[in-house]
N, C-alpha and C positions, 0 to 999 in steps of 0.2 A: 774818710767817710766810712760809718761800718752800721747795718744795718742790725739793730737790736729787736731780737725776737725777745727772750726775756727781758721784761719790765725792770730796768735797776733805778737805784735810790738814789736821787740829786738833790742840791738845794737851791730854790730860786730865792731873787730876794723881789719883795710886793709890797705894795701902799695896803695897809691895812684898811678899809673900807668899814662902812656902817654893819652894824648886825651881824657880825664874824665876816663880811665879804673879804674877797682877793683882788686888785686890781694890777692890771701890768703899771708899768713904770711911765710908758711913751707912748709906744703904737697899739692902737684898739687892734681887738681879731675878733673880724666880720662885726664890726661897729660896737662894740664896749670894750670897755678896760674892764667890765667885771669879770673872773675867771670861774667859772661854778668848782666847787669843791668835790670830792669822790665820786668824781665822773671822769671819762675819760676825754679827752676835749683834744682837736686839730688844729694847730696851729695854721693861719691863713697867709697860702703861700705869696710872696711879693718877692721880685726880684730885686737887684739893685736897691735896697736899704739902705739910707747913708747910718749911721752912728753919728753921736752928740758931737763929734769933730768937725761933723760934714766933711770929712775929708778919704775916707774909707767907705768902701759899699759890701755887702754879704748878701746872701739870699735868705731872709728872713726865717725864725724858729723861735723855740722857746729859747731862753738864755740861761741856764744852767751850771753849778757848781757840784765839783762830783763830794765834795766832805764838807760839812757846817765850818769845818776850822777854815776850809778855803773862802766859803760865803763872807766869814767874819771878816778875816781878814780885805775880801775886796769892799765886804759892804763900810769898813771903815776909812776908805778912800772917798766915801761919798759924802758932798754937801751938805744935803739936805736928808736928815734921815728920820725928821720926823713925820709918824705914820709910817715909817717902812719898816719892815720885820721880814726873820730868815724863815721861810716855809719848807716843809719837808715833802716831796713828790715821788712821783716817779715817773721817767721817761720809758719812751720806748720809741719804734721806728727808724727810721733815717737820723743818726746822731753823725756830727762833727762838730771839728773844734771850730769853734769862731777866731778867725785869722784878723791878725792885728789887737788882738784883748790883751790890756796891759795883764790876764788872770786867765787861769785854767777853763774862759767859760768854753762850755758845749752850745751847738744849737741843734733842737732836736723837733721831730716832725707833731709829737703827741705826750702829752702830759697828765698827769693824775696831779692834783694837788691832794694832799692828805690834810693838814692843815698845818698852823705855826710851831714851828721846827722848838722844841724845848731841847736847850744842850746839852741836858743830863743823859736823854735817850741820843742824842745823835751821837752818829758815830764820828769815828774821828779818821 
């Protein structure tokens, strides 16, 4: 757990939504899945969250990827990926790793979403 005073640059991956929206994947925070963009937004704390195994529990965050090449490659583990796209953020706050992720994700207390990550500008 290490507590991030300056804002760094992650990738999350999101259901692309109507009208440029952001929405999470699974769990609303504080009742929507929509994520408002260039704002800074708290992630709604829940303890014991299972994961899609239901077989692991974590204490709820944003889920985060620290490089676009890592996003890709986990978002291409995924079923369903249509409407989903890799967004470029940035975290800050209370960051750790999420334990048991088959992928480098972080979970983190507070978010910026910028908007959909283009991989010419991401970094790598």
């Amino acid at each position: 757990m290490s507590l991030t005073i300056e804002p760094k640059q992650a990738y999350k991956i999101m259901e692309q939504g109507p009208l440029g929206t952001f929405k999470t994947l699974f769990h609303a925070n504080n009742g929507s899945r929509i994520i408002p963009t260039k704002q800074w937004v708290k992630a709604q704390k829940r303890l014991g969250v299972k994961d899609g195994t239901q077989k692991t529990t974590y204490d709820s965050g944003w889920h985060t990827l620290p490089t676009y090449s890592e996003a890709l490659a986990y978002f291409a583990k995924f079923k369903v990926k249509a409407d989903r796209c890799i967004v470029l953020c940035l975290i800050s706050g209370d960051t750790r790793p999420k334990a048991h992720s088959p992928a480098n994700v972080s979970l983190s207390d507070t978010i910026y979403i910028i908007g959909k990550a283009n991989k010419r500008e991401a970094t790598q």
